[in-house]
Legacy VTK file of the C-alpha trace (Angstrom):
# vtk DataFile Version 3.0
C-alpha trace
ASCII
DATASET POLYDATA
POINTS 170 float
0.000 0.000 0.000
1.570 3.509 -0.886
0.096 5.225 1.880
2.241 3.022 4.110
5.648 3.616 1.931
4.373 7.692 2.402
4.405 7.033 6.182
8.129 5.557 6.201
9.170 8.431 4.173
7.718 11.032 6.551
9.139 8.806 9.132
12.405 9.875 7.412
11.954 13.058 7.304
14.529 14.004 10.231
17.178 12.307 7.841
17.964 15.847 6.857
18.476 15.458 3.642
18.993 18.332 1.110
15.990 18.499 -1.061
17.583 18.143 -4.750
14.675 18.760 -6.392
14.401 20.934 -10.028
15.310 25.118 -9.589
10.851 25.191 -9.481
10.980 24.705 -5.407
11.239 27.453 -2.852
12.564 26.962 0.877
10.171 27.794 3.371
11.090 28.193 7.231
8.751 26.914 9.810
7.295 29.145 11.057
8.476 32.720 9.069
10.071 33.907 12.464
12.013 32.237 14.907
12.069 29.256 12.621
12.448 25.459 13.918
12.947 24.116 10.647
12.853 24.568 7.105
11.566 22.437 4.197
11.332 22.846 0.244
8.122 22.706 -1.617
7.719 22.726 -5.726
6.074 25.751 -6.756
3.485 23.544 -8.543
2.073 22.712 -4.881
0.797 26.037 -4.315
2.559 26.418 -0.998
0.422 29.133 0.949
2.354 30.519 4.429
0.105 30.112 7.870
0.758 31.335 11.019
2.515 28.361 12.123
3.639 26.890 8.968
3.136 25.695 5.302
0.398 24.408 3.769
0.165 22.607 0.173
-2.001 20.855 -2.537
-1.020 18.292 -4.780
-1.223 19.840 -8.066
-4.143 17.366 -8.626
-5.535 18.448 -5.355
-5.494 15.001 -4.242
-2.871 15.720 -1.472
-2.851 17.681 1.348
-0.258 18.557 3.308
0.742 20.633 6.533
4.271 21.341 8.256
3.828 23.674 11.603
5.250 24.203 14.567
2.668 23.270 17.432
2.693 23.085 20.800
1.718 20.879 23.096
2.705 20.005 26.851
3.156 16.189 25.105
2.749 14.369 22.163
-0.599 12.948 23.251
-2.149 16.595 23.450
-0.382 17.511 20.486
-2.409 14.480 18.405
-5.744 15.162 19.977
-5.838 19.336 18.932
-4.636 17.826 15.882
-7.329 15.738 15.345
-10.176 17.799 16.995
-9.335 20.833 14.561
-9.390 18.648 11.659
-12.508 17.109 12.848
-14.447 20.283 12.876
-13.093 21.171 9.814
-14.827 17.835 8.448
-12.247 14.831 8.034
-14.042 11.762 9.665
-11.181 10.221 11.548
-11.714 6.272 12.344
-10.019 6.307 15.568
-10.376 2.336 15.464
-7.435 2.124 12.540
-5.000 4.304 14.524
-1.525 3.141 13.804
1.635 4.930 16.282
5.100 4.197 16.264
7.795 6.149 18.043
11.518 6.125 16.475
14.742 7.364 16.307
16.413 8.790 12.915
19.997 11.008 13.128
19.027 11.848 17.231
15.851 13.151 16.433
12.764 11.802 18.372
9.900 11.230 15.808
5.994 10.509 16.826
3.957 9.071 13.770
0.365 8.461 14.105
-1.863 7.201 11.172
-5.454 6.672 10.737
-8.029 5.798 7.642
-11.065 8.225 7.506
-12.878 10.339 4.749
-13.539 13.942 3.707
-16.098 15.453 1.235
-14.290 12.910 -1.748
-14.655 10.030 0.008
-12.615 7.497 1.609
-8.744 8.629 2.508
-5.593 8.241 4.770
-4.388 10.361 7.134
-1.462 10.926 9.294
0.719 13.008 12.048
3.714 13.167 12.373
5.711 14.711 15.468
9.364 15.735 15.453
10.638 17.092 18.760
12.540 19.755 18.892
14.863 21.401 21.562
12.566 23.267 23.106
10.373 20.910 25.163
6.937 21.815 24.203
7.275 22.645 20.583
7.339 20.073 18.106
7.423 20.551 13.753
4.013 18.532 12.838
3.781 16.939 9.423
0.202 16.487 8.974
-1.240 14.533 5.124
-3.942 13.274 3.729
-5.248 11.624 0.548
-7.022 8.800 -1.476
-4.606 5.722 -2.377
-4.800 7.080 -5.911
-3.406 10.203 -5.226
-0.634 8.832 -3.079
0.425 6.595 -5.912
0.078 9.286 -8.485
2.597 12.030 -6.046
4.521 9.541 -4.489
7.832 10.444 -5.680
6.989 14.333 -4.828
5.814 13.446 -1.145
9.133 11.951 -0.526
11.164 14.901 -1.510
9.309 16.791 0.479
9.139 14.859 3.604
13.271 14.300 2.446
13.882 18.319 2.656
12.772 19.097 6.426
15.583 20.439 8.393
15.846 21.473 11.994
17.186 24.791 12.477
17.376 24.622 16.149
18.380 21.011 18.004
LINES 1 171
170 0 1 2 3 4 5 6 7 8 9 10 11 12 13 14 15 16 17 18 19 20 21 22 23 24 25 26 27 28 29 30 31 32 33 34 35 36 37 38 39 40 41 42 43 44 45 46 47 48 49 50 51 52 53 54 55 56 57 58 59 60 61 62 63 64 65 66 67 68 69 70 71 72 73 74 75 76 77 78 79 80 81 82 83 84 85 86 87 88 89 90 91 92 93 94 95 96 97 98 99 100 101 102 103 104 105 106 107 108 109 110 111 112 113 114 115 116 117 118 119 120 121 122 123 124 125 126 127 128 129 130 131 132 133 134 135 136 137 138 139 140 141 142 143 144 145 146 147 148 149 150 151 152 153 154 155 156 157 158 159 160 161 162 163 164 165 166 167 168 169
């Protein structure tokens, strides 16, 4: 299942690898000011700045994806705002198909959560993921979701993307 090989490269993520990626992506720091990381999206995914973050569609609009600093007092809060804003915001989260695993990659701490749900197209995946940072209650969230099609059809992209996130503070 792609979704799952998405997952493992998010998982990745804190590999720090330099994004490598054609001249058409711009390097955006998480958040603008007093950045905890940084991380390279293709110009073709729309990137849009938050207040927290970057967010992106695939340029099917099949993917979303969100990179933010949060905060949380632990990764448990963290996940459930998470979930409760996305809930009101109409992603049906089936809390039965959660899927967590905590690792290790290059010293950094990394929380990934994932889940099956649906939105307004129907049935998709979902999943958090948690990188800690020095400071004890801020953490850079990778949030995504999308169909199995339009995993398989941005695969390669996704992975670059997860690939480019960089820690600017450890």
């Amino acid at each position: 299942m792609k979704f799952k090989a998405f997952y493992h490269t998010i998982a990745l993520a804190g590999a720090l690898c330099v994004f490598a990626a054609s001249a058409e992506a711009k390097v955006f720091s998480i958040p603008s000011q007093d950045a905890i990381a940084t991380i390279s999206i293709p110009d073709d995914w729309k990137p849009n700045e938050t207040d927290n973050g970057i967010e992106m569609n695939s340029p099917d609009a099949g993917i979303y994806v969100d990179a933010e600093q949060v905060q949380g007092a632990d990764i448990a809060t963290a996940v459930t705002e998470t979930l409760t804003l996305l809930t009101k915001q109409g992603l049906v989260i089936d809390e039965s198909s959660k899927q967590q695993s905590d690792s290790e990659k290059n010293g950094l701490k990394m929380h990934d959560f994932l889940f099956k749900g649906k939105d307004k197209d129907g049935p998709t995946n979902f999943s958090i993921t948690l990188i800690e940072t020095s400071t004890p209650d801020k953490y850079l969230m990778l949030t995504f979701w999308g169909s199995d099609d339009a995993v398989k059809a941005n695969d390669k992209v996704l992975g670059e993307i997860a690939q480019s996130v960089q820690l600017t503070k450890q």
